[in-house]
N, C-alpha and C positions, 0 to 999 in steps of 0.2 A: 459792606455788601448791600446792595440795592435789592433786596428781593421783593420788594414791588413791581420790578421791572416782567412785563412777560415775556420778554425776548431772549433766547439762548445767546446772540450773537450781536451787538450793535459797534456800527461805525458812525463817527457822531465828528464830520466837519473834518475830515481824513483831508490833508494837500499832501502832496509829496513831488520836490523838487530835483531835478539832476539839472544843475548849475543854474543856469536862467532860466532853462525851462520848465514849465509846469507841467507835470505828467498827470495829477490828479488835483483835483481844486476841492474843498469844502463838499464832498461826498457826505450822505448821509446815507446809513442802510440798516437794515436787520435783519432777523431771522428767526422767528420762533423756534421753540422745539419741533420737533417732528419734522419741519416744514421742510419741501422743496421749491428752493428758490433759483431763478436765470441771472446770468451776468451776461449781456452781450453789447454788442458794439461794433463799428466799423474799426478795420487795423489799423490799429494806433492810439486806441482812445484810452487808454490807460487798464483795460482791465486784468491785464497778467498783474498791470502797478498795483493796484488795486487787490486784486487776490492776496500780492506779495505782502502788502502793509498791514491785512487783515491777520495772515498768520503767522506776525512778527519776522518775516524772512526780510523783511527792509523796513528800516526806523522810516516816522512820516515823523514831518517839520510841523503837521498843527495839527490839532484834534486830538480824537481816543480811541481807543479801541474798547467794547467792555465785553467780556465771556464770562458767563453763570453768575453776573452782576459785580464780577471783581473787573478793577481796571487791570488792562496788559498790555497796555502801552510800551511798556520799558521790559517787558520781557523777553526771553529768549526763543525761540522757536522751537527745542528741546521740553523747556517748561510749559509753554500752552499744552506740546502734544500732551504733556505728562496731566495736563488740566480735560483731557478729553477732547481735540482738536486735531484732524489728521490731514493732510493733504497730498494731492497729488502734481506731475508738473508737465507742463508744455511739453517740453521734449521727455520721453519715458526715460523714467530712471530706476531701472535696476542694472543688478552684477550680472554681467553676458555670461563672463566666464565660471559662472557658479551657479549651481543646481536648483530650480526653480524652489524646493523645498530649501536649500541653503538661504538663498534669497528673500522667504517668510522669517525663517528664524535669525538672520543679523539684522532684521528688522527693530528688533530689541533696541536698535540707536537710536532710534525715533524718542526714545524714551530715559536720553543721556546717559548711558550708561558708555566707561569708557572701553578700549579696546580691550585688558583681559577680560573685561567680565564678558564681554561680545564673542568672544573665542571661547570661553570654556560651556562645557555641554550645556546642553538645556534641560529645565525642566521640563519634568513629561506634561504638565500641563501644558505647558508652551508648545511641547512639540503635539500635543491632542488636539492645539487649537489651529495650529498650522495644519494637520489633515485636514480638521474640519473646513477651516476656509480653501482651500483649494478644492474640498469636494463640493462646498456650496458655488463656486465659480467655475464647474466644471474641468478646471484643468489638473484634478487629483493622478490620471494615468499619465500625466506629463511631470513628476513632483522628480524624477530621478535623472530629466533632462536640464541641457545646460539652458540658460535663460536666452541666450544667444541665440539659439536654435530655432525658438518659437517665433510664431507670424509678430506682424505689430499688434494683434488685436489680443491675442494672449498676451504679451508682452503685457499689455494696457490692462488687462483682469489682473495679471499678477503683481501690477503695480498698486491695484486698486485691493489686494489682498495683502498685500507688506501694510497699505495704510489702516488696515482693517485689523492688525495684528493687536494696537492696546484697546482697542472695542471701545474708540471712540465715539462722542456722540453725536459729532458734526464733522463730518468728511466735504473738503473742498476738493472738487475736481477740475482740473484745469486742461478744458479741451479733452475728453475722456472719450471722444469718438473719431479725434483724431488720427487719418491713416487706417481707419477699422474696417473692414468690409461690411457689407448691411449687412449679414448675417449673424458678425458677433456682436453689430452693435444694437441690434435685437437682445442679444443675449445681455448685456449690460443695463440697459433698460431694466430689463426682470429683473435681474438682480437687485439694483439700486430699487426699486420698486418691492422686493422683497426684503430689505434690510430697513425700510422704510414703514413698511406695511405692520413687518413682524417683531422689529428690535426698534421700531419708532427713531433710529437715525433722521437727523437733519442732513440735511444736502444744500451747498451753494456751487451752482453748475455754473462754468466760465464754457465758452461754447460757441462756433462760426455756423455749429448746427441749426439753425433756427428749426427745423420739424421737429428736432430731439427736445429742444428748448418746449417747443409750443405741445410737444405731447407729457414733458413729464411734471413741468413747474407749476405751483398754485400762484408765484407771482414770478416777474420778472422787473429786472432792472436793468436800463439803458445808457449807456456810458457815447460821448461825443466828445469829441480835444479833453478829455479829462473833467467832465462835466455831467451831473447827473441829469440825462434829457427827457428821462420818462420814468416812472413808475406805477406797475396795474397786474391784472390776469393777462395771460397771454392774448386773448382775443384781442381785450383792448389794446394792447400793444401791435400786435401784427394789423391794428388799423390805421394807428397814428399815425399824421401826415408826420408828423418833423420825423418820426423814425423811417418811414419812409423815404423822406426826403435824403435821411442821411446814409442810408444805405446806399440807394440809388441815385439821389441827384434831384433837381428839381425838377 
């Protein structure tokens, strides 16, 4: 274990291949504790790849991954969460057909456990901390509705509350205002900014948002054809000619 390292989260020369193409090249990145960090890029530049390889949801062909100074390279995406690592995904993923409150509590898989133990009751703990995150994300008068029902932007808290269930301490969120109206994604903000503020959670935001990016990150990183193009505070970044260039063109 590296505990000299000050970084919650390091990617150290990450490539990752699908057949002869390179979707991500010799990435380097990190994350402190507390910290919240940007992932953006123009579409296609590898950063969903990139999120993916970080929270073992896809083996990468070179480099490492290292979380709380242990390597996890080779591990499973069940055992990081169970390491304190939670994440969320591009297209929202919860149970339509199941109860926003059912939906906190099979949350429990995030943290391997197999299907009896996922079906039989819960503990009241568990089920104490499921009100509570639903009432800290406002959707507590929605807990007896189907998940199906809600807009995208609850959908998207409720997702971001399943990931919240093992009180993680580094939540990646992947596109998390996606689909949202400004209204809720005002509300996400605060949140993320309250779990941050008060439970010192890390955050690594993946995001098309750039005003979300530019209002909540202390730093941000720039992804181009799978290549790391920039790294800084947001100011600096939303000056940079190459990031410019590659959003918009020359």
């Amino acid at each position: 274990m590296n505990t000299a390292s000050p970084y919650l989260l390091e990617g150290h020369k990450i490539t990752k291949r699908f057949g002869g193409l390179t979707a991500v090249h010799q990435v380097d990145l990190a994350i402190r504790p507390g910290e919240i960090v940007g992932l953006i890029g123009p579409n296609g530049s590898g950063k969903t790849t990139l999120f993916n390889c970080l929270s073992r949801l896809l083996p990468i062909d070179e480099g490492k991954v290292i979380f709380k100074g242990k390597d996890i390279t080779r591990r499973k995406p069940f055992q990081v969460a169970r390491m304190g690592m939670s994440r969320t995904f591009q297209v929202i993923r919860v149970y339509r057909k199941m109860t926003v409150l059912e939906n906190m509590l099979i949350s429990r898989q995030w943290r391997g456990e197999g299907l009896l133990q996922m079906l039989r009751p819960s503990h009241p703990d568990t089920e104490r901390r499921a009100h509570e995150l639903l009432d800290f994300l406002m959707l507590g008068h929605l807990k007896h509705e189907l998940a199906g029902r809600l807009s995208g932007g609850q959908r998207r808290l409720l997702e971001i509350g399943m990931a919240l269930m093992p009180d993680p301490d580094l939540l990646l969120l992947d596109e998390a205002t996606s689909g949202v109206n400004p209204t809720l994604i005002e509300t996400i903000k605060d949140r993320i900014r309250a779990l941050n503020r008060e439970q010192g959670k890390a955050f690594l935001l993946v995001e098309h948002n750039i005003e979300f990016i530019a209002d909540m990150c202390e730093r941000v990183y720039v992804l181009n054809f799978g290549e790391l193009l920039a790294e800084g505070d947001p100011q600096s970044i939303m000056n940079n000619e190459a990031v410019i260039e590659a959003y918009f063109g020359a």
